[in-house]
VOGU-3710 file (C-alpha; in Angstrom, 3 decimals, decimal comma):
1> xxxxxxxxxx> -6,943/-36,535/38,521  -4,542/-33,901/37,544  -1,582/-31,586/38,893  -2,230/-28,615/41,281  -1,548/-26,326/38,353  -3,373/-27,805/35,427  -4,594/-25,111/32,954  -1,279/-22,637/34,154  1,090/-22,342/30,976  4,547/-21,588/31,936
11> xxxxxxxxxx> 6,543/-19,723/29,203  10,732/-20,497/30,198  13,745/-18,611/28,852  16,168/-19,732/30,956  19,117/-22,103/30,567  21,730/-24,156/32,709  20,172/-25,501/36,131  17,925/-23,001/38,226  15,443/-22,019/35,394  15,363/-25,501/34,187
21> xxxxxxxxxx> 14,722/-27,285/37,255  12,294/-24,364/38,889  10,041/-25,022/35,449  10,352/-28,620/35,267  8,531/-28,901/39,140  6,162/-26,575/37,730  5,656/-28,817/35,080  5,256/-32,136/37,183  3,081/-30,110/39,331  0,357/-29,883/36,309
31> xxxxxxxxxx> 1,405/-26,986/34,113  2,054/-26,586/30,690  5,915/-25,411/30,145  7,067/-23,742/26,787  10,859/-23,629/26,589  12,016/-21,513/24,527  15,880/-22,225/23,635  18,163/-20,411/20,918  19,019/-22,634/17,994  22,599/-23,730/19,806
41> xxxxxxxxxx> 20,029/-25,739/22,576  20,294/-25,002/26,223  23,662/-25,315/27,271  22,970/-28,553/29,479  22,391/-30,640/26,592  25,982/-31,015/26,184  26,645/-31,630/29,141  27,220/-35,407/31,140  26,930/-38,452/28,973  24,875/-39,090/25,878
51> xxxxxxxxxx> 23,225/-41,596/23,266  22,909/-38,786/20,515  23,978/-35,353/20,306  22,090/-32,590/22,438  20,499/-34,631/24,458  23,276/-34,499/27,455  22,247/-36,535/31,083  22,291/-33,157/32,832  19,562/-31,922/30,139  17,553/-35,238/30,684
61> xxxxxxxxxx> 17,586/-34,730/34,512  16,234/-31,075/34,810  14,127/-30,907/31,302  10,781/-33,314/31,788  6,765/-32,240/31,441  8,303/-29,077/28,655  7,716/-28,991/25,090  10,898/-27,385/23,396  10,664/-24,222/20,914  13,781/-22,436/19,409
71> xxxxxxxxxx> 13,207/-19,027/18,714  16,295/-16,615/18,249  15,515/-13,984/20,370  18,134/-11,890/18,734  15,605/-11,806/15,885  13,189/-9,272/15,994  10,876/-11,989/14,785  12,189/-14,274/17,626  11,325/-11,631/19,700  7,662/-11,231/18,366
81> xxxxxxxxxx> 7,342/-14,788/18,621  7,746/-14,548/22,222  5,677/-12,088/23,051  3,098/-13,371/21,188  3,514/-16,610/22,869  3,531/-14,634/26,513  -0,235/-13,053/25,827  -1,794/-16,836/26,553  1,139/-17,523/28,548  0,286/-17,381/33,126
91> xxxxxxxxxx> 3,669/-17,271/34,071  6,823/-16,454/32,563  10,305/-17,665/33,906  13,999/-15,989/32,667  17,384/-16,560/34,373  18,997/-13,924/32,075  20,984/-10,636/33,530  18,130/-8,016/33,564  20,419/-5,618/30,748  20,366/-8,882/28,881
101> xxxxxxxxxx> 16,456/-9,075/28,737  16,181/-5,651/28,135  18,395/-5,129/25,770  16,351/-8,350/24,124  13,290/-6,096/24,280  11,984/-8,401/26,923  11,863/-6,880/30,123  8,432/-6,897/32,233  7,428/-3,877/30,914  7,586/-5,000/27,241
111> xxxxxxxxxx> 5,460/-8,244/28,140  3,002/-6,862/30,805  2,351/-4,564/27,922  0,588/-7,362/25,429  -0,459/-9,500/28,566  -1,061/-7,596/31,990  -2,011/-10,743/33,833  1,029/-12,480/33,665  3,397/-13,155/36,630  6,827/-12,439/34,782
121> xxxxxxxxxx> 9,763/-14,322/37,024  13,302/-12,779/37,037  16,116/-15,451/38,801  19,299/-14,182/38,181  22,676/-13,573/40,655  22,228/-10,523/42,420  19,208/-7,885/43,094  19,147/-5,702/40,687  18,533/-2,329/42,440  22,029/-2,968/44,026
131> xxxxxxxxxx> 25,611/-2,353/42,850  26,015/-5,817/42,035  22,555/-6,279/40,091  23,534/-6,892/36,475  27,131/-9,174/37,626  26,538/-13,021/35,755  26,723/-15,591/38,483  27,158/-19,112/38,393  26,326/-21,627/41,300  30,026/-21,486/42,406
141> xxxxxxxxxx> 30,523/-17,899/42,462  27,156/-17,783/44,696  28,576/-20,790/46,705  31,536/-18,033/47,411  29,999/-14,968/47,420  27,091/-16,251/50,263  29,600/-17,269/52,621  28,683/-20,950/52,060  32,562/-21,595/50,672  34,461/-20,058/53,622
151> xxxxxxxxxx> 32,377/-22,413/55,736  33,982/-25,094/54,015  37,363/-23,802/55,207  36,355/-24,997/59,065  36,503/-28,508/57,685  38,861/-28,467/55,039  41,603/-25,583/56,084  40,695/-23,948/52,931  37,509/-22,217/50,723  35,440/-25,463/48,799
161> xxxxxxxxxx> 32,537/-25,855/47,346  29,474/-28,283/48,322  29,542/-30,768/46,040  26,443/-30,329/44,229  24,389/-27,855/42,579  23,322/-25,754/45,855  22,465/-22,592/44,974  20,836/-23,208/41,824  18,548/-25,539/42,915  17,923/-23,475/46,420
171> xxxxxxxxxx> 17,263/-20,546/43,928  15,242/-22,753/42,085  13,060/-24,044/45,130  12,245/-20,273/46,095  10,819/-19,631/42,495  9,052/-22,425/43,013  7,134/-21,014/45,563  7,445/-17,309/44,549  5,584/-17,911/41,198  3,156/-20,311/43,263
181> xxxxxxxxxx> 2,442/-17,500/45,510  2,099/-15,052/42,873  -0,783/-17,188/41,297  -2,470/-17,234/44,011  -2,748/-13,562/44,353  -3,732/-13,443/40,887  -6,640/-15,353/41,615  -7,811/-13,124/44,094  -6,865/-9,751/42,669  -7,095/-10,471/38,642
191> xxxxxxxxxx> -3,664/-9,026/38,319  -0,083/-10,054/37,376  3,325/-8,565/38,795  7,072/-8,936/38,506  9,208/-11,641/40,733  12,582/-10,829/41,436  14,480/-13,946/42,898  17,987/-12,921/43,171  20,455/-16,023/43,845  22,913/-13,966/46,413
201> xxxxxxxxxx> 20,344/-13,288/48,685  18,722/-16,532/48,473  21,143/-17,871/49,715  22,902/-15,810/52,427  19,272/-15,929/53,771  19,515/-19,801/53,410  23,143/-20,316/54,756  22,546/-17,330/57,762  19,241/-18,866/59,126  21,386/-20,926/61,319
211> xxxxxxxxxx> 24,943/-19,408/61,144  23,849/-15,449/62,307  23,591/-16,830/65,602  25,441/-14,535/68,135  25,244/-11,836/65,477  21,418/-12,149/65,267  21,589/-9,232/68,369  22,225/-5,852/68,675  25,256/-5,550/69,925  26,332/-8,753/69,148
221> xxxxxxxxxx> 26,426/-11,736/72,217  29,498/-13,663/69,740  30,315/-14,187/66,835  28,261/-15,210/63,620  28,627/-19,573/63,209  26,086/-22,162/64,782  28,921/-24,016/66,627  27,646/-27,693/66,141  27,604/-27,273/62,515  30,812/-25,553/62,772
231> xxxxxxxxxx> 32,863/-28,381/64,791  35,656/-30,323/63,031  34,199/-33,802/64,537  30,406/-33,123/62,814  31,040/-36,164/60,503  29,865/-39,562/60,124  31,355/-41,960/63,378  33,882/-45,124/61,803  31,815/-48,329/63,507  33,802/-51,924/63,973
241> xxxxxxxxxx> 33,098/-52,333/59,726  31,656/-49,321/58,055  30,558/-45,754/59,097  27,414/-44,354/60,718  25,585/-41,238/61,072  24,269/-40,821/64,224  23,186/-38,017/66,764  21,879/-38,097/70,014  20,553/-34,669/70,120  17,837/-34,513/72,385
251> xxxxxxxxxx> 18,177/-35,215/76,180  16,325/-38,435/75,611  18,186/-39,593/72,992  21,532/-38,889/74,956  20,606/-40,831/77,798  19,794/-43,855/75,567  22,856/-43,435/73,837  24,746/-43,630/76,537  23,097/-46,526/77,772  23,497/-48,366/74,746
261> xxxxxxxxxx> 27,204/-47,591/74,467  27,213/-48,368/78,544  28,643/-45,323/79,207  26,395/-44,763/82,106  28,985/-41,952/83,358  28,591/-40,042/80,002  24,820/-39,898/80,602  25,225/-38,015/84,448  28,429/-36,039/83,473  27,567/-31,984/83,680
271> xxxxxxxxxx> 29,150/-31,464/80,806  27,156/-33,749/78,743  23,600/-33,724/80,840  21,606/-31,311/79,276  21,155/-29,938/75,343  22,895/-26,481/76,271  25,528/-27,888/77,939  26,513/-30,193/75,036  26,229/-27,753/72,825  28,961/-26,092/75,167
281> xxxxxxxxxx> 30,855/-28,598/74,467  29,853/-30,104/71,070  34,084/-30,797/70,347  34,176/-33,032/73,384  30,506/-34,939/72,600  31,703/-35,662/69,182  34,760/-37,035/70,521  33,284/-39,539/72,676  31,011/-40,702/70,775  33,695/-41,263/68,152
291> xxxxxxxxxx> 35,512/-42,770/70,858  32,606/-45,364/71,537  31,294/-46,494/68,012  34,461/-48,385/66,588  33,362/-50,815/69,352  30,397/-52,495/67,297  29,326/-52,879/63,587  27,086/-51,068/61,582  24,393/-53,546/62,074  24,949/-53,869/65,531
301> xxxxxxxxxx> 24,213/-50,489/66,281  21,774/-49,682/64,414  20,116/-52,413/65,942  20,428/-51,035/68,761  20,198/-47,422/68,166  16,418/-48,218/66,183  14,912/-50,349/69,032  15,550/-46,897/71,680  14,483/-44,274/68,984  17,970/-42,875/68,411
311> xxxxxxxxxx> 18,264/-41,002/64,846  21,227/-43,119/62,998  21,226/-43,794/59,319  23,880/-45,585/57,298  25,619/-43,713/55,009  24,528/-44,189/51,472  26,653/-44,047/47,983  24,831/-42,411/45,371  24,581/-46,015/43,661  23,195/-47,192/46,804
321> xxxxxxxxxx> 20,070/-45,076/46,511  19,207/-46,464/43,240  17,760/-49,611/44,929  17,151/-48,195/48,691  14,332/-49,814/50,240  12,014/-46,782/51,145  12,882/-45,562/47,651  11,947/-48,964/46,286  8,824/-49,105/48,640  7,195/-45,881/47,268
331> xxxxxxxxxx> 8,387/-46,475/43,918  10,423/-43,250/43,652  12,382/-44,377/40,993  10,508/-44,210/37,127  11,706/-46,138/33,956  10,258/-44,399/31,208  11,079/-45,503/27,160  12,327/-41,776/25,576  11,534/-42,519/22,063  14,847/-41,311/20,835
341> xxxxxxxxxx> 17,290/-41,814/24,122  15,195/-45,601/24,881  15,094/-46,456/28,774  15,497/-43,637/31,460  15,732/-43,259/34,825  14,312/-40,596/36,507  13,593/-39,499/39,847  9,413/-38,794/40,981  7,921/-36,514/43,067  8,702/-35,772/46,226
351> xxxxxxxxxx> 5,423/-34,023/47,266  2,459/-36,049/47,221  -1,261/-34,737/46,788  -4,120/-36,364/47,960  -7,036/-34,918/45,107  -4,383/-33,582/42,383  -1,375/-35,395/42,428  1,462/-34,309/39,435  3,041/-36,874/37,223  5,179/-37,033/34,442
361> xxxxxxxxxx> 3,847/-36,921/30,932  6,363/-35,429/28,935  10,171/-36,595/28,566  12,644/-34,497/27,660  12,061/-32,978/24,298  14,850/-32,886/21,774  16,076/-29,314/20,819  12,693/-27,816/18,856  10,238/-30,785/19,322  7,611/-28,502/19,660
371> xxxxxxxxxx> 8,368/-25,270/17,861  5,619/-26,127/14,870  2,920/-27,028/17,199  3,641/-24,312/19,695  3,749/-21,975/16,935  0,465/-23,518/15,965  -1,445/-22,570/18,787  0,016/-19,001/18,836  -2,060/-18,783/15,791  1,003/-19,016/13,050
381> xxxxxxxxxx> 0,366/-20,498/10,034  2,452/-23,324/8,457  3,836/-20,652/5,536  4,846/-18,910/8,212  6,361/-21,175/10,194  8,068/-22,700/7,435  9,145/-18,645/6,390  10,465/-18,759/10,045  12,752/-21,754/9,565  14,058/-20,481/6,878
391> xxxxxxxxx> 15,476/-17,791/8,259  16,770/-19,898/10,924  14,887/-17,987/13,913  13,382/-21,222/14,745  14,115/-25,352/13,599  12,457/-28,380/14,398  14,896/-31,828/14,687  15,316/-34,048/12,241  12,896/-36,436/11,514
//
């Protein structure tokens, strides 16, 4: 058995996180990824700690199932390279400004021109038909721009960040599904068509499916903010030795709450009776059942909590999830031997298919593993290739 998208060749120009880790779940998902990196490398591959040079942890993470070509696309033969790569290619995937891929002589146009089937994928910061279509962006300046920094403020008194790679990999998630999409039409029509998957409006529509709330009418009935994810007390309760998350959202699960706390007056209080009312007063729930949990240990209730169906988890280090019991259970976790970086960990798959699962078959490839034999099969031959290398438009490692 093979991946959902066996047979689909990917062609990525992209860099960083959100190009990177959009192709490399097209890649465990079956298809055949081509990334095509300038001579300096992608940026991530000095980046995070490393055995040999250009072959960074954050590189490792996002760069599996791809064979690596280096092509300098400020080269016009770089440029021919890739567009003679793109006529066999299904699906092509660029995080570059849009003046930056056009001034490359790579815009949709230029490639739908040699290949007319291809679904050409554009994720950069902002959509380009607006003022701010051709600003850079990085995952923090989306963070602020989206509104999802100022809702830090609530918490912190001030503007932060989430503390990991949100709107990239958000971003990333949507071209997932864009470019899946877009195959499928292609199946039924025959024809390609440009993807635009801008990261600002990813992600306001990601951070304001919850928080437009009064401000989803006409005139408004309050003020934009889902109030429960807004409060100050929305944090993981201190227990007798440890912290837990836990929340009694449902009616149910208050009243079983409450009677494992014995707080049999919390369960029949107004205030606290129904799911609108505690939402009412989401402050004053948090508090008392911050009030409560200091009373018993982790284990204790959790013990408790589990046995009446209450949602509580511990709250796990990221060392902790390395040897997690459902992780361990499902054998999430893969060791693979990287013939040049020996032993690496690496997450799996999340999604599971019954008749085509994905897998991994590639590691990461060191910076123009595959430029010769992707060449290859774009018809070059080796005088050529070897003509090519030395003028430095592509390399291949050293031996």
């Amino acid at each position: 058995m093979s991946g959902p998208l066996e047979g689909v060749r990917v062609l990525e120009v992209s860099s960083v996180v959100l190009g990177p880790w959009a192709c490399q779940i097209l890649g465990d998902l079956g298809a055949d990824v081509i990334k095509v990196e300038p001579p300096s490398g992608d940026s991530n591959r000095y980046i995070g700690p490393a055995k040999h040079p250009l072959m960074g942890a954050l590189f490792l993470t996002c760069n599996r199932n791809k064979r690596s070509i280096v092509l300098d696309l400020k080269h016009l033969q770089g440029r021919e390279a890739v567009l003679r790569l793109a006529r066999t290619a299904d699906v092509l995937v660029h995080n570059l400004r849009p003046s930056a891929m056009a001034r490359l002589g790579l815009e949709y146009a230029a490639v739908r021109d040699v290949n007319p089937r291809i679904v050409f994928c554009g994720a950069h910061g902002y959509a380009r038909r607006g003022p701010w279509g051709d600003r850079p962006a990085y995952d923090d300046s989306i963070q602020s721009a989206s509104g999802l920094a100022a809702l830090q403020a609530t918490l912190t008194g001030e503007p932060r960040y989430v503390p990991t790679i949100l709107a990239d990999k958000t971003t990333a998630l949507a071209v997932v599904s864009a470019v899946t999409a877009a195959l499928y039409r292609r199946e039924r029509t025959g024809t390609g068509q440009e993807i635009e998957v801008p990261m600002f409006e990813t992600l306001v529509s990601f951070v304001m499916a919850e928080h437009l709330f009064g401000r989803t009418f006409e005139p408004s009935e309050g003020p934009a903010g889902y109030t429960r994810m807004l409060s100050t007390h929305r944090r993981p309760y201190r227990t007798r030795d440890g912290y837990l998350a836990v929340l009694p959202y449902l009616d149910e699960h208050w009243r079983s709450f409450c009677a494992c706390a014995e707080r049999p007056g919390l369960a029949t209080d107004p205030r606290f009776a129904t799911l609108g009312a505690r939402q009412a007063a989401i402050d004053t729930v948090y508090a008392e059942i911050a009030r409560v949990m200091p009373e018993r240990s982790t284990a204790d209730w959790l013990a408790r909590l589990e046995a009446v169906n209450v949602p509580a988890t511990p709250v796990h280090s990221l060392d902790d999830l390395l040897s997690h019991e459902q992780l361990t259970a499902i054998g999430f976790w893969h060791l693979a031997d990287h013939p040049t970086e020996g032993p690496l960990r690496m997450p799996g798959l999340p999604t599971s298919f019954s008749e085509s699962p994905g897998s991994i078959r590639r590691l990461p490839p060191r910076l123009g593993e595959h430029s010769r034999e992707v060449l290859r099969e774009a018809g070059y031959p080796d005088a050529e290739i070897d003509a090519l290398i030395d003028a430095r438009v592509t390399c291949e490692p050293p031996a």
